[in-house]
C-alpha positions in Angstrom: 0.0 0.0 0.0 3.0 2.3 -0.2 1.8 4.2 -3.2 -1.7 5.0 -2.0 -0.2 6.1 1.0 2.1 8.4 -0.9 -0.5 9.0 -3.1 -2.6 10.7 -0.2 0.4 12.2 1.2 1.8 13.8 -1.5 -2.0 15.6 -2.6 -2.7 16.7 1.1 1.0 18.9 0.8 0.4 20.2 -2.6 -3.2 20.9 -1.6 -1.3 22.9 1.7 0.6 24.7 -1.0 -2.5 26.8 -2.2 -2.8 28.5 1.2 0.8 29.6 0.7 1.3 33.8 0.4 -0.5 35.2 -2.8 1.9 36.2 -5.3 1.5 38.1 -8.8 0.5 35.7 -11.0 -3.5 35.0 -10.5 -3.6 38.8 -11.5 -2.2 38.1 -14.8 -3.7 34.5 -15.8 -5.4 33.3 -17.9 -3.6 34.9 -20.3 -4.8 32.6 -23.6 -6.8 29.5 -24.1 -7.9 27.1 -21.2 -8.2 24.1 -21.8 -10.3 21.6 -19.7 -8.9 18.0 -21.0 -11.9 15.5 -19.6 -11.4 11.7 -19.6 -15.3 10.5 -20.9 -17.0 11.0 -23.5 -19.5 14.1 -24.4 -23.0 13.8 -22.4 -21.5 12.6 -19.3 -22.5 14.3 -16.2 -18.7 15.7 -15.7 -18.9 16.7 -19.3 -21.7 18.6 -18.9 -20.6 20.4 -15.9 -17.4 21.2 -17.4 -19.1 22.9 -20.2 -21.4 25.0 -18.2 -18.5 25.9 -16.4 -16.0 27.0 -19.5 -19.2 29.1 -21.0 -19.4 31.1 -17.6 -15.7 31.5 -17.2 -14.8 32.7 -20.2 -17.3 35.4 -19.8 -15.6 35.8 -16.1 -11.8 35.5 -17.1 -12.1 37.4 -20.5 -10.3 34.5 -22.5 -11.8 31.3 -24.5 -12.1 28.0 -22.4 -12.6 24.8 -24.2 -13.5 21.8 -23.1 -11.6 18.2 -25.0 -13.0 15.0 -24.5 -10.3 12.4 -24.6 -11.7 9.0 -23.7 -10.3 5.2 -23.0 -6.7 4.0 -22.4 -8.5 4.0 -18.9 -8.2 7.6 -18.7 -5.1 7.9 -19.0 -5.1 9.7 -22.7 -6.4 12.6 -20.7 -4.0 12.2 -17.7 -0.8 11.7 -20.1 -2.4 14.7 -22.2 -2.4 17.0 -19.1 1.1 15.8 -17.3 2.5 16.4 -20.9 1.7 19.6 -21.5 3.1 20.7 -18.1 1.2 24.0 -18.8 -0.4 26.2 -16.3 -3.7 26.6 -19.1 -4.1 22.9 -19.4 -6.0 21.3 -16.8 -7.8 17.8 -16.0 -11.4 17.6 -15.2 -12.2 14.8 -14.0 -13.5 12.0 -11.5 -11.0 11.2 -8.9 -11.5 7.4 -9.4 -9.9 8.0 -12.6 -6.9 7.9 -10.5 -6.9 7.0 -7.3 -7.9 3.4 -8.9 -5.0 2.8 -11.2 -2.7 1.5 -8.3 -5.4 -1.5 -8.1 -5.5 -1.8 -11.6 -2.2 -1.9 -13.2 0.8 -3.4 -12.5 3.1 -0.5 -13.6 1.6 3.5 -13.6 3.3 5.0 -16.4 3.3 8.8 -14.4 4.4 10.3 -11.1 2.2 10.2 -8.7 2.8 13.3 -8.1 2.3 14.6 -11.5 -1.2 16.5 -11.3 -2.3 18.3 -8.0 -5.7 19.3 -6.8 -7.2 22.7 -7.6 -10.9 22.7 -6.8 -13.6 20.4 -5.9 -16.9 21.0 -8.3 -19.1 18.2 -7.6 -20.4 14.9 -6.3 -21.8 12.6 -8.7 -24.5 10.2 -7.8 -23.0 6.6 -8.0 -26.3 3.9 -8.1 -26.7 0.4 -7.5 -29.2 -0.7 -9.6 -31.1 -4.0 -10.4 -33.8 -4.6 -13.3 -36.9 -3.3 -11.9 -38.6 -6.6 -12.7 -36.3 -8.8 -10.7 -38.3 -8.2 -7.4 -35.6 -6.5 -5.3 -36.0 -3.3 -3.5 -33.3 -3.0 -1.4 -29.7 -4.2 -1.2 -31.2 -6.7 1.8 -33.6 -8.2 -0.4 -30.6 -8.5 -3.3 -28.3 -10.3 -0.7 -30.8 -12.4 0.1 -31.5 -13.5 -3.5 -28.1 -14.1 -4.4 -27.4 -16.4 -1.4 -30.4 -18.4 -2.0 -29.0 -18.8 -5.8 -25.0 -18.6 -5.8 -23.5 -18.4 -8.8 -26.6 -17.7 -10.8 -27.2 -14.2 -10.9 -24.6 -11.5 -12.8 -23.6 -8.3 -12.0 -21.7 -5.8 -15.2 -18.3 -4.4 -14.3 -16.6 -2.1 -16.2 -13.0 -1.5 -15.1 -12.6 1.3 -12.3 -13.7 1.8 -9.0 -16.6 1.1 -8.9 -16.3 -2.4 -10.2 -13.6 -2.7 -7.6 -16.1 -0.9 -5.2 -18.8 -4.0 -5.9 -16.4 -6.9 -6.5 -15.0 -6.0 -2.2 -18.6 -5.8 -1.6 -19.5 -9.5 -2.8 -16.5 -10.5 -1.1 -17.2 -8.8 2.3 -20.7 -10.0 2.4 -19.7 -13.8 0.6 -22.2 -13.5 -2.3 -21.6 -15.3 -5.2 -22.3 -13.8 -8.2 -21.2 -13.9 -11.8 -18.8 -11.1 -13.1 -19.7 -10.0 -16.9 -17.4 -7.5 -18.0 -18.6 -4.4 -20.4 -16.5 -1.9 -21.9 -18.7 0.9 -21.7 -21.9 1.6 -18.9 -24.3 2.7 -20.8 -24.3 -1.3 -22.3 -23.8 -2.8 -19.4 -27.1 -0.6 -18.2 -29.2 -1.5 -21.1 -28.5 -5.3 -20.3 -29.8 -4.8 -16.6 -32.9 -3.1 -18.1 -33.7 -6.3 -20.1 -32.7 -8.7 -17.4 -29.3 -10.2 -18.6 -27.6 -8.4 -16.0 -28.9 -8.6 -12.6 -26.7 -5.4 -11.1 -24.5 -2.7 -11.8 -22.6 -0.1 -9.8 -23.0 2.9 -11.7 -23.0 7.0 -12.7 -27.1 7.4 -11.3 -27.0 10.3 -15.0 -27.0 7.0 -16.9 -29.4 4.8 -15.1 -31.8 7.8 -14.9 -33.6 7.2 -19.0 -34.3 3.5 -17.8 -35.3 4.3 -14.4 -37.8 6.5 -15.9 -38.8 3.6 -18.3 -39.6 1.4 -15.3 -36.9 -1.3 -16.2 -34.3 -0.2 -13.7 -35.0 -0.3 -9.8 -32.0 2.1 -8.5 -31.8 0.3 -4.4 -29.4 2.5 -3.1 -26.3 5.1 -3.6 -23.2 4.5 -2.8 -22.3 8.3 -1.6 -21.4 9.2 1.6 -24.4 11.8 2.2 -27.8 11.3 1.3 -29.1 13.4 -1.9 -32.0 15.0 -1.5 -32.6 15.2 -4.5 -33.2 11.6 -4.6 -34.9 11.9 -1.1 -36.5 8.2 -1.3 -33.2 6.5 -2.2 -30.8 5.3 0.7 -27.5 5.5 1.0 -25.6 2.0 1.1 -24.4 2.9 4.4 -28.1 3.7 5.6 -29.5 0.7 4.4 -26.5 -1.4 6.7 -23.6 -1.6 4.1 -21.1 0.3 4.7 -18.8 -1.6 2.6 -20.2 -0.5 -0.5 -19.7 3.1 0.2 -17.9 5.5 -2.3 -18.4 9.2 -3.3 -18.0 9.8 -7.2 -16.0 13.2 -6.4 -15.5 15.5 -9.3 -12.6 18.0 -9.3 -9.9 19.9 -11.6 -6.3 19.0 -11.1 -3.3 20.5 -12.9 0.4 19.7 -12.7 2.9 21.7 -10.8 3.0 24.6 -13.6 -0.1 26.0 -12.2 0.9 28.3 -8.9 -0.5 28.2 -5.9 -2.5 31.4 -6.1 -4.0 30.7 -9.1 -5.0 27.2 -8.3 -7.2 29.8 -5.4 -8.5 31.6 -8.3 -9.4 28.9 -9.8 -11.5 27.2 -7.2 -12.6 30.8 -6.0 -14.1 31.0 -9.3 -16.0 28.3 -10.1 -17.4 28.3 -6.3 -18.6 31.5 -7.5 -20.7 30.2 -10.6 -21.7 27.1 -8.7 -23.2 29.3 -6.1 -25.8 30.7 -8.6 -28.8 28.9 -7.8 -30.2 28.1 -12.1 -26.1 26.4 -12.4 -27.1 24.7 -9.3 -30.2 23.5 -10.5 -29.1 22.2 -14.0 -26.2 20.2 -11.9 -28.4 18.7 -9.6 -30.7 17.1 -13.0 -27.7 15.8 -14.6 -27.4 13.2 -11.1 -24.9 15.4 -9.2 -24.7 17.1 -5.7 -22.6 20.5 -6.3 -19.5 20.4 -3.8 -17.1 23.4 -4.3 -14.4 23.4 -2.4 -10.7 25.0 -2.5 -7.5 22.8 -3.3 -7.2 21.8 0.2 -10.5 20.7 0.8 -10.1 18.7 -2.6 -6.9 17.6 -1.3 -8.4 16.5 2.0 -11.4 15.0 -0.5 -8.7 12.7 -2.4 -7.0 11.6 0.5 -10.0 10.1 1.8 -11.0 8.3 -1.0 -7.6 7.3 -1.3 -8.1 5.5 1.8 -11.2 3.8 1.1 -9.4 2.6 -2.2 -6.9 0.9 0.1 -9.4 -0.6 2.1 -10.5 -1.8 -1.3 -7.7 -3.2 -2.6 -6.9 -5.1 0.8 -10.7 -7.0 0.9 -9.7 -8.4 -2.5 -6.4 -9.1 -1.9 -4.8 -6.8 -4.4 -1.1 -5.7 -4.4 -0.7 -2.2 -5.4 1.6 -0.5 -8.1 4.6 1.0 -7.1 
């Protein structure tokens, strides 16, 4: 566990670093093009918020911002495209399970782990377990229950990243026996647990939403750490009695060292600002998010839990991590 442990280290004193002295150069950036590199495709909830965000800030910072979608590798095409350009302009938006993942995941990581550094916290996405509505289940009690009465005959989609991780410890924790059926995007693996191929999947609530809507997907719980309101009626997996499959899909911006400390502040001072409008809050809150702003440390703070629950991860299934 060395590297998550340097992992969370190493983000909590960057994230320190923001709150150093104020120096000259937030009054002189941007100074040209922003670019917001994003590691999913367009429609996604994170894409969507990072849009909303490069319209208002543009207006705010008097320079373009544009947003580039660079999915697959596993995220890391946006990562490498970020760490590359070692540019104070260029900047990741992004999921932190895009990251603090990879040590359980890959063998080798083929960048520092101190290459990007936290700069603000935007939002929470919602992260849903759900089953196909017709399968009878209502609650993850009721789905335990039916997989032990029929182990190894029920499936559940992964596709790779933490929440698969996230759902694979939970079977493990709680000795269910269920088949894993890999998928290489979610928005298949949901349409196979709306026709009843798949019996759960661990999942972005944004994507679930259509077939929820439908009536063919039953969401049974979240797997954030507070409860949304705006899905009042849906527990959280550590309200319903399982802790274990408890994650927060936190949404931030990261950049690598170019970016200074002040303006990593502006930054985050900036979009707390637009996030604070209540009609931005509102069209985040549809997409299946709960708007978090918070500065670098907080987003440092933010990572380094997560980092920890990714370690508890990785030691339920046994799982050596990358050096």
């Amino acid at each position: 566990m060395r590297y998550l442990r340097a992992l969370a280290v190493a983000l909590l004193v960057v994230g320190a670093g923001a709150l150093s002295a104020p120096s000259s150069q937030a009054a002189d950036w941007p100074s040209r093009t922003v670019r917001f590199i994003i590691p999913l495709g367009p429609g996604s909830g994170v894409d969507i918020t990072a849009r909303i965000l490069a319209d208002k800030l543009q207006t705010q910072w008097g320079q373009s911002v544009v947003v580039e979608n660079r999915p697959g590798g596993d995220a890391m095409i946006a990562m490498n495209a970020v760490i590359n350009a070692n540019d104070d302009h260029t900047l990741l938006f992004a999921p932190a399970s895009t990251f603090t993942a990879h040590p359980l995941l890959h063998d080798k990581l083929p960048y520092q782990r101190d290459a990007l550094v936290p700069i603000a916290r935007v939002t929470n996405t919602l992260i849903a377990l759900g089953v196909p509505a017709d399968l009878g289940v209502t609650s993850i009690k009721e789905l335990v229950a039916k997989v032990k009465a029929a182990p190894g005959k029920l499936n559940y989609a992964s596709v790779t990243g933490a929440n698969d991780l996230l759902f694979a410890a939970f079977l493990k924790a709680e000795k269910l026996d269920m088949v894993k059926v890999p998928y290489k995007d979610p928005v298949s693996a949901i349409n196979d647990v709306s026709e009843g191929r798949i019996q759960a999947f661990v999942g972005a609530y944004a994507i679930m939403r259509p077939r929820v809507q439908q009536g063919k997907v039953k969401v049974i719980a979240l797997t954030n750490v507070e409860h949304a309101k705006s899905l009042n009626d849906i527990p959280t997996a550590a309200e319903a009695g399982y802790k274990s499959l408890e994650l927060d899909g936190l949404v931030g911006v990261l950049g690598t060292k170019a970016v200074a400390p002040d303006v990593r502040k502006k930054i985050a001072a900036d979009i707390r600002g637009i996030l604070d409008d209540p009609a931005i809050n509102a069209r985040l809150v549809a997409t299946g998010q709960v708007v978090n702003p918070g500065s670098p440390d907080e987003f440092a703070a933010a990572l380094k839990d997560q980092t920890d629950k990714v370690m508890d991860i990785g030691k339920i299934l046994g799982i050596k991590p990358a050096q």
